[in-house]
Each structure stands twice: as C-alpha cells, then as structure tokens.
N, C-alpha and C positions, 0 to 999 in steps of 0.2 A: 183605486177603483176595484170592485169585488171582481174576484175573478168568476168568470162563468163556470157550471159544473158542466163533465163530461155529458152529453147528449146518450151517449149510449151504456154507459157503466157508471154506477158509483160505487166501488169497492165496499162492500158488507163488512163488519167489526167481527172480521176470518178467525182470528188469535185470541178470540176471547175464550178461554177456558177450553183452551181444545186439550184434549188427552193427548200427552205425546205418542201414543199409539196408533192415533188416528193421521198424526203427522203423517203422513207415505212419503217416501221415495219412490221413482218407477220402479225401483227392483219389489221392494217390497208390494206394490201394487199389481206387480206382473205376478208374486207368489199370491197375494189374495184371489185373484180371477183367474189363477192357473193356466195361461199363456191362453187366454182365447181371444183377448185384443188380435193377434195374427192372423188375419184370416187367409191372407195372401202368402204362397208361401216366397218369394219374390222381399213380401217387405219381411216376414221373421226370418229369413237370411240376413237381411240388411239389419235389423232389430240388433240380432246377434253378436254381427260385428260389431256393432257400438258397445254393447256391452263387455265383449271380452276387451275391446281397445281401450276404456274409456273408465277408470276412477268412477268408484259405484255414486259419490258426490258429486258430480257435476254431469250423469250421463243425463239427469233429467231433461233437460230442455231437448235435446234432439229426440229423446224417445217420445216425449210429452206429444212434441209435434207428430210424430209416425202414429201414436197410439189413437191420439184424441180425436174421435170422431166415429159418429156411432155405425161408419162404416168397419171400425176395426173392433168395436165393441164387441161381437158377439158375430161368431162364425155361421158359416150356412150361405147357400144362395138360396136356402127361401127369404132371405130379408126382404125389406124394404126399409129406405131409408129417405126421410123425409126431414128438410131444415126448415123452420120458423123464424120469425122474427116477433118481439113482443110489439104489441101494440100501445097507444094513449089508454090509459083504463083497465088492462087485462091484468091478470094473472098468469102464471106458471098454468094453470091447469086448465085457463080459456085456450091457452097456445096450443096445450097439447092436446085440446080437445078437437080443436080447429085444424089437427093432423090426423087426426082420427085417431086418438086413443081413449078409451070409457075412462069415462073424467074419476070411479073411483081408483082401477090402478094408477094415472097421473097422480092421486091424492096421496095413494102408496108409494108411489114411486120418488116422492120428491121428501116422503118424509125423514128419510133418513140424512136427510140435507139439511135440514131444519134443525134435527135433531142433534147433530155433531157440530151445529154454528158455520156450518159452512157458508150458508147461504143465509141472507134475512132478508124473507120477502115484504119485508116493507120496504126496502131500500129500489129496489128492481125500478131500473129506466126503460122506458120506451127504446127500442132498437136492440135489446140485448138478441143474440142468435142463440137457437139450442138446435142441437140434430137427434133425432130420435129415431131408433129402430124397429123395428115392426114385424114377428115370428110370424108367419103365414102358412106354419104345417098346420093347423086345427083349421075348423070351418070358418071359424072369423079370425081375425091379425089382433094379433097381442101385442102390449108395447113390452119390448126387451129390453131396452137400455136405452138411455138420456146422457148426451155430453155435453159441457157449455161451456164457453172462457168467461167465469166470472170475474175476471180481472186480468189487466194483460200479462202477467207473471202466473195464473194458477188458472189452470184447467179441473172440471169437476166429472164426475163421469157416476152415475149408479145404473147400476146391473142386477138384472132380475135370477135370482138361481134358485134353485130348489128349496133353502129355508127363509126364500123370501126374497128382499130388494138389499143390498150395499153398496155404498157410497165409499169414495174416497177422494182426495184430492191430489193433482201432482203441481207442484210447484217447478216453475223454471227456474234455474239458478241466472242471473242477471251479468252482466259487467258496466259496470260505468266506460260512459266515452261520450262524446262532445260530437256533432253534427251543425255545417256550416252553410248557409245559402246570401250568395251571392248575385244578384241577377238585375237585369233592367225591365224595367214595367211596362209590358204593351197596354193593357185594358185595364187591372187592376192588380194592388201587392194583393190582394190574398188570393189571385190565379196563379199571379208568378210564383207566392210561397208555394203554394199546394204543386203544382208545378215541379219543382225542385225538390220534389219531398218532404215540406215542412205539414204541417197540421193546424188546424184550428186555432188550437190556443197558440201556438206560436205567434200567428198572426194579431190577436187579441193583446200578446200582452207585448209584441213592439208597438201599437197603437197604443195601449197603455201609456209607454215610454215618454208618446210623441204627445200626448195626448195635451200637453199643457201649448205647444208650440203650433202644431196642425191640425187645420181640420180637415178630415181623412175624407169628409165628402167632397168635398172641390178644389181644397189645396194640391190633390198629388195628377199627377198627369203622366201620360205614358213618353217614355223615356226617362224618367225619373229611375233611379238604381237606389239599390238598399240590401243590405247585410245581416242577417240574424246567424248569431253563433247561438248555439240553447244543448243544454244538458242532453243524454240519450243512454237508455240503458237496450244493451243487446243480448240477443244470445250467444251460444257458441260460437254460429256461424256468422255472427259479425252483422246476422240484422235486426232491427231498430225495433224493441218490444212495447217501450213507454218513451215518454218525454220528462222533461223538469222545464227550467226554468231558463230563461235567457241570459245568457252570460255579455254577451255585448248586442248593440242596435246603430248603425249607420244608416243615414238619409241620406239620397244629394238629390234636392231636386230645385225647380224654378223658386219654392216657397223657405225652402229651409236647407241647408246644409251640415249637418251635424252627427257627432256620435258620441255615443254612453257606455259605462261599464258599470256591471251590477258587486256593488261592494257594501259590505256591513262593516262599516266604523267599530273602532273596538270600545270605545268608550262609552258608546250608547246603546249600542248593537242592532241598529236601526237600518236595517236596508235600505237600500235606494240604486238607483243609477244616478252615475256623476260621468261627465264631460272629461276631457282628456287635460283638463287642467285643475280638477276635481269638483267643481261645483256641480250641483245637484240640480238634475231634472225638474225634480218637482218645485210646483211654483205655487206662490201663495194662493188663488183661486184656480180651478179648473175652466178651462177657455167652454167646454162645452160637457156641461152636469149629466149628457145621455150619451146611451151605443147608439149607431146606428139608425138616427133619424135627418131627416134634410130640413136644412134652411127653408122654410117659406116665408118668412117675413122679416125684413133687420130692421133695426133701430132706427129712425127717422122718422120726419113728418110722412105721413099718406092718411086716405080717408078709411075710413075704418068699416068693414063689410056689414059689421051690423043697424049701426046708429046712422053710418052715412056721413057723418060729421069729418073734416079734415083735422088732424091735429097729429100732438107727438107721440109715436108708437114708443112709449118707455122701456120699451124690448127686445130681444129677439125672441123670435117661433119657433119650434122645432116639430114640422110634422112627424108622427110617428104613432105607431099602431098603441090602440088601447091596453095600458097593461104596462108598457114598456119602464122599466126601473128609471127614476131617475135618482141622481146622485147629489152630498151634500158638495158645495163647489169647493168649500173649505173647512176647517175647522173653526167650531163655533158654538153659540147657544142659540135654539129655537125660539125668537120673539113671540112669535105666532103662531098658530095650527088650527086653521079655522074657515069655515065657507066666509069668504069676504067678497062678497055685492059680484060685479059682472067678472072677477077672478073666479070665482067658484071655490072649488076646493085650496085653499091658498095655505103658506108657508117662506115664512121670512126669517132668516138668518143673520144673525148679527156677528160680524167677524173683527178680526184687530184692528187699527192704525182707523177706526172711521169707515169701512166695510160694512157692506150690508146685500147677499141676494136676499129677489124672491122668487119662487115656483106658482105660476098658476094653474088653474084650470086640468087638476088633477082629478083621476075617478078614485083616488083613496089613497089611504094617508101609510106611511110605512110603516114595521112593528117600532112600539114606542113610540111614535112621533106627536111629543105634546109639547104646550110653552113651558120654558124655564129648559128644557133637557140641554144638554150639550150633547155635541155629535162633530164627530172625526170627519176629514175628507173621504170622500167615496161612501160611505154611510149613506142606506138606502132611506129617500125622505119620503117619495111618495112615486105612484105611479100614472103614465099619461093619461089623460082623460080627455073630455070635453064640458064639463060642469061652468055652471057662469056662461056668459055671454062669448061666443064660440062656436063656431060654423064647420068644425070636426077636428077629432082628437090630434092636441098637440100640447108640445110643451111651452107655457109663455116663461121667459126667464128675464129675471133683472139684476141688473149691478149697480148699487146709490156707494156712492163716497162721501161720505160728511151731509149727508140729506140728498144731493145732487144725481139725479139718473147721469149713465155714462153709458157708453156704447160699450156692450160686453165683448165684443168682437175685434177693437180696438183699441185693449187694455195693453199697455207693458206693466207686466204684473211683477212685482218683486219675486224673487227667486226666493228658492229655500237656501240650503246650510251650504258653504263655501269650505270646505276642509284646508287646514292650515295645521304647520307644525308637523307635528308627530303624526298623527292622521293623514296628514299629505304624503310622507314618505311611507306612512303606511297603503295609503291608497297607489301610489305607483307600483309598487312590488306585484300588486294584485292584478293593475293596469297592464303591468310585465308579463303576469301569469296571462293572463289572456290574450293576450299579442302573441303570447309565443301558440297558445292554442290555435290562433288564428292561420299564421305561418306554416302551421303542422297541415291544416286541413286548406293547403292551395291560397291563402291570401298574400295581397302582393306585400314585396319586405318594407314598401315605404308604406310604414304603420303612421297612425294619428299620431304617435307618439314624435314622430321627425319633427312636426309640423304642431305641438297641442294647441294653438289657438283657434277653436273652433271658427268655420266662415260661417257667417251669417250672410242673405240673400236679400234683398229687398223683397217687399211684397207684392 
C-alpha cells in the first residue's frame, strides 16, 4: 500500500547541481554573515563554546539549532520577528506577504534560493513554517532575513546586506538509532503512538503490516497493546530529527495476536515483514483496498435504499469522503474500467487461482487505469465517489471466486512466501538483529523468538 507523503515537507531535489561552494558548514556560514546570527550575547558565548569544543564537522547540528531563526538572523532590537505557516494554494511570497513584507522584496529575497537549488517551489506543502524578520529603523519595516527547515536535516536562511540578499544552507549532521514504543490502547494506537512519541507514518505503516489481518476500524479495542520498533535519525544531542521505517510490529489484542520483522530476502531482494517463523505478512488479496473509511454495509441479504427491493448485497460498503484513494486488493490485470449501469464508475480485477474484485461507484478512475493493464497490489485504481445508483460517497467492493460472490470480510486468504532453507537461516540472524535491538531499548527478554509459533485469537 502507497505510503502517504509527509503533510508538511517534501524534501526538494537539494543536490542537484549544487556548487560545492555553496555547500556551507555553520563555520563557513558564520564567516559569510560575519557573526551577526548572535544577537544575544548569552547565546554567542554558548555559540563559541561549541565551537572551540566541537570538530568543525559535526558542530553543525547544535549551532544549526542556536542560529536558525530569524530571531538570530540579524542583530538590533528594532526587529520584529514574525512566523508563518504556508497555506492550501499559497506561495512563498502570499506567506510573506500575509506578514507584511512588499511582495517585491519577498520576490528578491527568496531568489537566491531558487537560484542555488535549494529550494523548488513547486514542491512546497501546505504547513511548511518560515520566520521572518522585519528592520523597523526607516519609516516602514523592511524584510531582513527569512529562515525555514526545509527538511528535517537542512535548515535555509537568506539575508539581506548591502549588495543585496544571500542564501545559504546548514545541514545537520545525523546519527542513526532505533526508537521503540511499547504501550496498551486506551481510545485508539494512533493516540497511544503519538503519545509515546511515535509519529504519523509510524502509525500508518504498522496498520500497513496489519493490514491484511485487522480491520483497524472495529477490530482493535482499548486494552489491546502493541509494539513498534522504527528507524530514527538524531542529532548530537540524542534527539529524534527524522524517522525511517519500521523494523518490527507486535499486536495482542481480542482480534489478533501477532508480530513481524521487516527483512529483504537476498535472493529476491523483496521486502516484506515475516512472522517469527518466517512467513510473510502479506496475503494474497487485501482484506480492505482503503485508509481510513467505516464499514456501512456488509455482505448479505438486506433491502436496498434505493430500489427498495430485498435481495443479496454482493458487497461490502466503505463509507468515506470523496477523493479517498482506493487501492488494487491484489495483483492482477484490469478486466474492466468503465461506467457499468447502477455501479457507476466501476473496475474489476482479475487475479490468480479463480479471483476476481470489483470497485464501484467511484468519482474517477486512477492514472492509467484501462482494460487489459496489469496492476500490482496497492496500486491506486480509482477514487471514492458516488456515481451510479448511491445515496453518498463510498466504496462498494467485491470478491467472486470462480464466478461465485463471497463475503470479503470473511475470506482466509492464502498467505504470501513462506522462507525455507538458506533464507530461513537468513531471516533469523536478522530476527536476532532486532531482538537484540529490541532488548537494548527496555523490551522484556522473553522475545517471540522463545515461543515463534505465532497465537492466533479467534474472532
């Protein structure tokens, strides 16, 4: 399943053709702007010491942070210092205009960010933050200097001086490390993640995991517990700059009892998560082809809200707001892609062994999406609508076996790849590797590993 993009950053194509000159270091950035980042003399004492203590290599992250902000930008207590956030639709230059800067300095002032690749604003997400400063000795306030995190590792900063505006960037130097959460579910996993200090995607891509097993709308219940160990790069001082990827996932709740490790087989080089006795997570069709929508209608007889008529609902529903991506449930080729009668916008997929969904009552069809295509699981097909016969927007979804409707909901779906051999003994070393990761960061010693036959729960 596609992973969702960050909400507030997508990291801009930084390294494309940058002059290594333009590269900076904070030292080299403190010699461009000639120590006026300091405006406090408090912090260029503290400044200082970083520097004389501190390998001219690695002192960036602590100074990045002391410097970047356009409170440190440019000395004086005539500033004024003002932060933004970007909006849906805006530009660099609506933001800073909406701070009150004359939109054509903002035009100058961000060109030299433009111009050295630092920044592309065609990439700019809604929620980026910038802080701007603001000279208030003349009869109107000038803008002085712009800082922004255009990524969580590089900070950008331009400065207005006598032959005009410069730009630089300071990069944080990183360190890998690993971040583990542990915890029981009062309300919902993605309170208790965030809670614990995980993040969005963290939570996203252990529902990923689960995704074949649980449905995250009604299956999980408070007191239910669950594990995510996931990648983390920090700085110097040991806190959490970015995330990666999840390196294990434990459930235990009334619905499912289980955990995975995230391992790439070497013979294929195919990642996946596999179970503590190596078989793989993923399963031949996806239990449910959307994020984030609720059950309104399951498989069965009932009368049907628009005709009136009683008979077999060949489906389940997925209410969910217009727009919402849905996903292919397997791997396959597209029979279909076409308005078909009270379906509406419809698409049917023909999968192995006698397989077959389909999608209704979509408001449009995804890129590519015609008959004959093949298309991977997770592969966006089309998005929710209400087309055809349909009393507001949701997903209708089907599962046929050899012609036959079946209840999508209660499928036992064949599993993916089973590792054996050389691959199995490969996969434990790895399973090792992250137990012991686990162990490091407070988990208890009786690892899945004592016990690997996964408990399954009834439902």
């Amino acid at each position: 399943m596609p992973r969702p993009a960050d909400p507030n950053t997508q990291p801009p194509a930084f390294n494309r053709g940058l002059k290594s000159a333009l590269t900076l270091t904070v030292v080299c950035a403190i010699a461009v702007f000639s120590g006026v980042f300091f405006a406090k003399a408090g912090q260029k004492a503290e400044s200082d010491a970083l520097i004389a203590s501190t390998p001219a290599e690695v002192a960036g992250p602590a100074l990045a942070e002391l410097l970047f902000s356009a409170e440190e930008a440019v000395p004086g207590a005539t500033l004024t210092h003002k932060t933004g956030t970007l909006r849906s639709r805006d530009n660099l230059i609506d933001l800073l205009a909406r701070l009150g800067a004359d939109r054509r300095d903002a035009h100058e002032a961000l060109k030299p960010l433009y111009d050295n690749e630092y920044l592309d604003p065609r990439r700019l997400r809604p929620g980026l933050v910038i802080n701007a400063a603001f000279d208030e000795t003349g009869p109107e306030a000038t803008l002085s200097a712009i800082t922004l995190r255009a990524a969580p590792e590089r900070s950008l900063i331009v400065k207005r001086d006598e032959d005009g505006w410069t730009a630089a960037a300071l990069d944080v130097r990183l360190t890998p490390a690993h971040k583990r959460i542990s915890t029981i579910i009062q309300t919902s996993l993605y309170d208790a993640a965030l809670a614990n200090g995980g993040r969005d995607q963290q939570v996203v891509d252990f529902a990923q995991v689960f995704a074949y097993d649980v449905d995250f709308q009604r299956e999980i219940h408070p007191g239910d517990s669950f594990e995510i160990v996931y990648e983390a790069w920090v700085d110097e001082r040991g806190r959490p700059v970015k995330t990666g990827e999840v390196l294990y996932a434990e459930l235990n709740g009334k619905a499912l009892s289980r955990s995975f490790y995230r391992h790439t087989p070497s013979d294929d080089e195919v990642t996946d998560y596999f179970d503590p006795n190596g078989e793989s997570a993923t399963k031949f069709l996806m239990k449910t082809p959307i994020n984030g929508a609720r059950l309104s209608s399951n498989f069965g007889t009932r009368r049907h809200p628009i005709s009136g008529y009683t008979r077999l609902h060949k489906g389940t529903d997925f209410a969910a707001r217009t727009g919402t991506p849905i996903y292919a449930a397997g791997h396959g080729v597209i029979e279909r892609a076409s308005r078909y009668g009270g379906y509406g916008n419809y698409v049917r997929i023909r999968h192995a062994n006698g397989y077959k969904t389909a999608y209704a009552h979509m408001s449009r069809y995804g890129p590519g999406v015609r008959s004959g295509r093949r298309v991977r699981q997770g592969d966006v097909i089309g998005y929710v609508g209400s087309t055809g016969a349909s009393t507001g927007p949701h997903l209708h979804y089907e599962v046929m076996i050899n012609g036959k409707h079946v209840n999508a909901m209660k499928l036992d779906l064949p599993t993916g790849r089973k590792l054996s051999g050389e691959m199995l003994d490969e996969f434990m070393l790895r399973r090792s590797e992250i137990d012991a990761i686990r162990i490091a960061h407070g988990a208890e010693t009786e690892m899945a590993s004592a016990n690997p036959t996964p408990v399954m729960q009834a439902r």
